[in-house]
Structure formats: structure tokens, C-alpha cells
C-alpha positions as CSV (number, residue, x, y, z in Angstrom):
1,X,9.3,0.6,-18.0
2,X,11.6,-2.6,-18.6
3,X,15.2,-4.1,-18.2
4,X,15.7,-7.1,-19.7
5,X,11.9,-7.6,-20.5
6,X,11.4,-6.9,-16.3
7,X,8.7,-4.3,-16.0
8,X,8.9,-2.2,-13.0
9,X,7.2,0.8,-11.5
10,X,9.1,3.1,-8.8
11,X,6.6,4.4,-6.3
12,X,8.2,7.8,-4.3
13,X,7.3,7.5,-0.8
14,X,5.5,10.8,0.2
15,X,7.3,11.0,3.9
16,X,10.4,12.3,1.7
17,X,8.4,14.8,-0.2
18,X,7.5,18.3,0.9
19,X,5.5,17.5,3.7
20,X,4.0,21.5,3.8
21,X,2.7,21.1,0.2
22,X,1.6,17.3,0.0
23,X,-1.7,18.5,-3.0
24,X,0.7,20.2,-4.5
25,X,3.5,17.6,-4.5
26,X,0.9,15.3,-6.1
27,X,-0.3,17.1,-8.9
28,X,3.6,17.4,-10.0
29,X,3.9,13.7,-9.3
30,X,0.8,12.9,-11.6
31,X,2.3,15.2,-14.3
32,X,5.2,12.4,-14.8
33,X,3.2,9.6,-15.2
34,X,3.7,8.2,-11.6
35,X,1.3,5.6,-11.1
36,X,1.7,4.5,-7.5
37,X,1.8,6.7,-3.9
38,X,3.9,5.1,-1.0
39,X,2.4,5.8,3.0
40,X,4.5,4.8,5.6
41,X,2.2,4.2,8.1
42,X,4.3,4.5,12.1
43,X,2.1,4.3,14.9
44,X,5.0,4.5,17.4
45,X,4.8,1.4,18.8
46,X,6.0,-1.1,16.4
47,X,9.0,1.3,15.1
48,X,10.0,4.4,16.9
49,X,7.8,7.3,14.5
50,X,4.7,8.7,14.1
51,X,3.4,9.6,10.7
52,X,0.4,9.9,8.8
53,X,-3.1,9.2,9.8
54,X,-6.8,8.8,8.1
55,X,-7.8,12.6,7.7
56,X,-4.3,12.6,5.5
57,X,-5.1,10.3,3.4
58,X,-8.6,11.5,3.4
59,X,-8.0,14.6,1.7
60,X,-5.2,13.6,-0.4
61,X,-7.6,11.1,-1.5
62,X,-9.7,13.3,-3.0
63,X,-7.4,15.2,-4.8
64,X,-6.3,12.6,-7.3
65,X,-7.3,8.8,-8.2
66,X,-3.4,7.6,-8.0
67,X,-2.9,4.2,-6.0
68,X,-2.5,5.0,-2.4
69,X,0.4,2.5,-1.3
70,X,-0.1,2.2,2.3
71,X,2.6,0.4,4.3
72,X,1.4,-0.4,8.1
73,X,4.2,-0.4,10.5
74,X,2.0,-0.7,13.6
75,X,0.4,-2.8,16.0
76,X,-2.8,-4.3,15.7
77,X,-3.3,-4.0,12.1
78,X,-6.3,-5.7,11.9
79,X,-8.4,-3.1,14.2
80,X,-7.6,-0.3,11.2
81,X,-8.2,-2.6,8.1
82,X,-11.8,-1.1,7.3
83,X,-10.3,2.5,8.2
84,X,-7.8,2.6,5.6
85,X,-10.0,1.6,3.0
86,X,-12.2,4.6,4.3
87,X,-9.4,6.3,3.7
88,X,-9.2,5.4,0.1
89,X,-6.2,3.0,0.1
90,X,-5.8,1.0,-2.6
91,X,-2.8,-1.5,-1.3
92,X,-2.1,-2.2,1.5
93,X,0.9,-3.9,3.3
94,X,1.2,-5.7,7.0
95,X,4.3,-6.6,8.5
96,X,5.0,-10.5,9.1
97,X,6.8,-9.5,12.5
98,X,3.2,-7.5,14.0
99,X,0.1,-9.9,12.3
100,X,0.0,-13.1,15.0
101,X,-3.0,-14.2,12.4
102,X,-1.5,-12.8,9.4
103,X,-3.5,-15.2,6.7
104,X,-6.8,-14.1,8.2
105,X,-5.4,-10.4,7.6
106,X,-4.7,-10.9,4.0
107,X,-8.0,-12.5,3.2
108,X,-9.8,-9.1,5.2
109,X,-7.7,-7.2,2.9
110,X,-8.4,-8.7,0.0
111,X,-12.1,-9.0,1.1
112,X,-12.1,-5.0,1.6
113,X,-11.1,-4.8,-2.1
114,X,-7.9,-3.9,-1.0
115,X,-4.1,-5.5,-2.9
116,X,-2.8,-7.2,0.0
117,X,0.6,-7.1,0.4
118,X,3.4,-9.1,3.2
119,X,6.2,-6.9,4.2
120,X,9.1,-8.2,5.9
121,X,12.5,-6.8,8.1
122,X,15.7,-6.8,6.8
123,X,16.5,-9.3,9.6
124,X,13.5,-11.6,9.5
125,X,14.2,-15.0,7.4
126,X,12.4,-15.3,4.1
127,X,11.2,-19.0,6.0
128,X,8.6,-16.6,7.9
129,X,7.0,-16.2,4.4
130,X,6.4,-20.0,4.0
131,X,2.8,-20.8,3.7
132,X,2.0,-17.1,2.5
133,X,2.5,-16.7,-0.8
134,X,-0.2,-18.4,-2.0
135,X,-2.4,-15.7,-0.4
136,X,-0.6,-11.9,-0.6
137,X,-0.7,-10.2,-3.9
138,X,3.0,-8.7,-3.8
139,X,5.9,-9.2,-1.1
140,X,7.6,-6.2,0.5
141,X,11.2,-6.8,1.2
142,X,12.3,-4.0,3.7
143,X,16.2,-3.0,2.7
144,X,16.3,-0.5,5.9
145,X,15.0,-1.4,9.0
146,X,11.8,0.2,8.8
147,X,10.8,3.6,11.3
148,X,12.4,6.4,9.6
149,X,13.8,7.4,6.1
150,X,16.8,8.5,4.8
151,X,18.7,5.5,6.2
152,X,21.4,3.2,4.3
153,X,20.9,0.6,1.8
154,X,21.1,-2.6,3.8
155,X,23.8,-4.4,0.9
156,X,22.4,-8.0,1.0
157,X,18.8,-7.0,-0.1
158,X,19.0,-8.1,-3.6
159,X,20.4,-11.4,-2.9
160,X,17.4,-11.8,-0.5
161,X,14.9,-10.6,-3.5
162,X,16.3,-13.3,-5.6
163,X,15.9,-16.2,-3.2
164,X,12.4,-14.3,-3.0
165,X,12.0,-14.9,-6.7
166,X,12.5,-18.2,-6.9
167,X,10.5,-19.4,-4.2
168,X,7.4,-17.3,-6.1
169,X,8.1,-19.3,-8.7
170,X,5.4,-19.1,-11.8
171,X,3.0,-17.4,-8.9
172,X,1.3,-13.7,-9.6
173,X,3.0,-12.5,-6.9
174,X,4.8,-9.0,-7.1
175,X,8.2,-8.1,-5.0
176,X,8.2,-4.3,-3.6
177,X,11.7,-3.2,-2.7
178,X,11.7,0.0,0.2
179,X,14.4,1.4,1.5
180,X,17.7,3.1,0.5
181,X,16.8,2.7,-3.1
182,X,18.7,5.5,-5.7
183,X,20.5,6.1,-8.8
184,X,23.1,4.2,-8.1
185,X,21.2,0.9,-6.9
186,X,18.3,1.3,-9.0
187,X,19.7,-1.2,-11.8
188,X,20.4,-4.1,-9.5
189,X,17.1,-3.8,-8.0
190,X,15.4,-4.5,-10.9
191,X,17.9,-6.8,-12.5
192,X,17.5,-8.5,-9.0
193,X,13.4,-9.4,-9.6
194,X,12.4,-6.2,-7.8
195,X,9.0,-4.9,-9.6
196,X,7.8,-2.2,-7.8
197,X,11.1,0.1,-6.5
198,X,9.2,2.9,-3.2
199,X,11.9,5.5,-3.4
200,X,12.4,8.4,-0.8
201,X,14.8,10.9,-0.9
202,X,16.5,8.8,-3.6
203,X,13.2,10.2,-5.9
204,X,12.6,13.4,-4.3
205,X,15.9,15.0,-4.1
206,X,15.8,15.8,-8.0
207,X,14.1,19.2,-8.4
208,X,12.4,18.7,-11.4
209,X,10.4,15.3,-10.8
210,X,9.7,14.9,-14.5
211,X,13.6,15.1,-15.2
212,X,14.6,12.4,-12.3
213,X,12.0,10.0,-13.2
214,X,13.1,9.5,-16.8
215,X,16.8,9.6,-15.6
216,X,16.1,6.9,-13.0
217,X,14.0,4.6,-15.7
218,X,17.2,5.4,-17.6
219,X,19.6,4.4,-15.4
220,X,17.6,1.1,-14.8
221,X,17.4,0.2,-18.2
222,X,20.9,0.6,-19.2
């Protein structure tokens, strides 16, 4: 999927999907051509929500060879890094705000056979990146504050993924977008650099998962 000769990949975030039938809800997503599967990880300490945990993603795991996303919102990150890989994560993001040694993180990450990923709050500077970017594999740029779903687009995101963009320079290193993402957005986010887009409710509240994909990549590509 391209705009402008900018690939991208939109990764629905499974806290917005039917939580009841999660094995279900991931066959139909493998049916489109999905690639990627968002976690938000909440522990309840760093944001205010508790969400899934390793016997999850355990048996999801074994019910279909998708990339497990996993986003870490929590504290002490580095005491779980082994257990999500367990798990069967794939990638794996920690925030900048909650990692006091973050480079040693990444390189555990990395060292676990794990994508490492750096995510970062809509109110954090893009400075707290500096020195970084020459050890994560892709950059999260939170456009909600991060805890719960469903909340609003926070409007200066893109402008913040194109300073992001330039400071990557002609480095390997992807930008994830998460948060308030939707039809109407979609286009700037990936006009604005954005390469992989986690969608919520802005995926999952089309019926038909087949149908909103391909209207989505659509409306991106315009």
C-alpha cells in the first residue's frame, strides 16, 4: 500500500475489537491481508488501565503467525522483556517517559530477537529521542495520551511526525502513528511520513473488515 511512493501498513489495535471473540476476530483479520496485531499493554500504573497479559497473548499466539505489536505502557519494562517474547511478541515498544536506561532496553529487545520500538507522549519533546535513533527500529509517536481508546486525535501530531522525519534522516527507522487515527485523518498520516498507521475503533467500527481495509487504503491513496 503506497501514497506518493510512501508504503504504509495500518495495524488495528485489538483493545477496539470484540474482546469476547479475540480467535475469531483474528482469523477475519488474517482474511484481509492484515499483516501486523497492535497490544496495548496497561499495567495500571504508568496510565490509568489494565489490559492484556501473557496467557492472552499466549493463546492468541498460537492461533495464527501475524506480528504481535506489543505496546508497553507500564512500569519496569525491563523485568517483562523475556516474558513477552515467551509470549510470542514479535515488536515490541517502551515508552521514553517509563525506561530510566532505555538504550540498554532496546539492545535487550533487540538481543531477544525482538523489533524494538521507542514510543513517545503527545506532550514529551521529540529532544527526549536524541541519542536514540540510532538504536530503535521504528518510533511510536503517541497522537492521544496513551491509557484508554476511543479518545480524540491530538491535531499537532503530524507536524510532530514530520520534524520526526527529518531528524531520521536516511536512517532505517520506521514512524508508528497510534491514536485517534480514521478515515478522515488517514491521508495526512501518511502524507505526513507516518509508515505504520495502529488504528482502533477507527478500523473496527466497519462491519465487514475486508470492505474497511480497502476503503481506508483508498482513502489514503487518493
Amino acid at each position: 500500500m503506497a501514497s506518493q511512493n510512501h508504503k504504509f501498513q495500518i495495524a488495528p489495535s485489538m483493545l477496539a475489537s470484540d474482546l469476547s471473540a479475540l480467535g475469531n476476530e483474528i482469523k477475519m483479520l488474517e482474511s484481509t491481508g492484515i499483516e501486523i496485531l497492535h497490544f496495548d499493554i496497561m499495567d495500571g500504573h504508568f496510565v490509568p488501565n489494565i489490559t492484556f497479559g501473557f496467557p492472552v497473548l499466549e493463546t492468541l499466539r498460537k492461533k495464527t503467525r501475524l506480528i504481535f505489536d506489543a505496546h508497553l505502557m507500564i512500569a519496569d519494562a525491563d523485568r517483562y522483556l523475556e516474558d513477552f517474547k515467551k509470549a510470542g511478541c514479535d515488536w515490541l515498544s517502551v515508552h521514553v517517559e517509563a525506561c530510566p536506561h532505555i538504550h540498554r532496553t532496546l539492545q535487550q529487545i533487540k538481543k531477544l530477537g525482538m523489533v524494538a520500538g521507542v514510543a513517545i507522549n503527545p506532550g514529551t519533546s521529540l529532544d527526549a529521542l536524541n541519542g536514540l535513533l540510532d538504536f530503535a527500529d521504528f518510533i511510536l509517536i503517541m497522537s492521544v495520551n496513551p491509557g484508554f481508546g476511543g479518545q480524540s486525535f491530538i491535531e499537532n501530531s503530524f507536524e510532530k511526525v514530520r520534524d520526526l522525519k527529518k531528524r531520521i534522516g536516511n536512517r532505517k527507522v520506521k514512524i508508528q502513528i497510534d491514536g485517534g487515527i480514521k478515515k478522515e485523518n488517514i491521508r495526512d498520516a501518511v502524507l505526513s511520513g507516518c509508515d505504520i498507521l495502529v488504528m482502533g475503533t477507527g478500523f473496527f467500527s466497519y462491519k465487514d473488515y475486508k470492505t474497511g481495509l480497502n476503503e481506508l487504503c483508498l482513502e489514503a491513496t487518493r
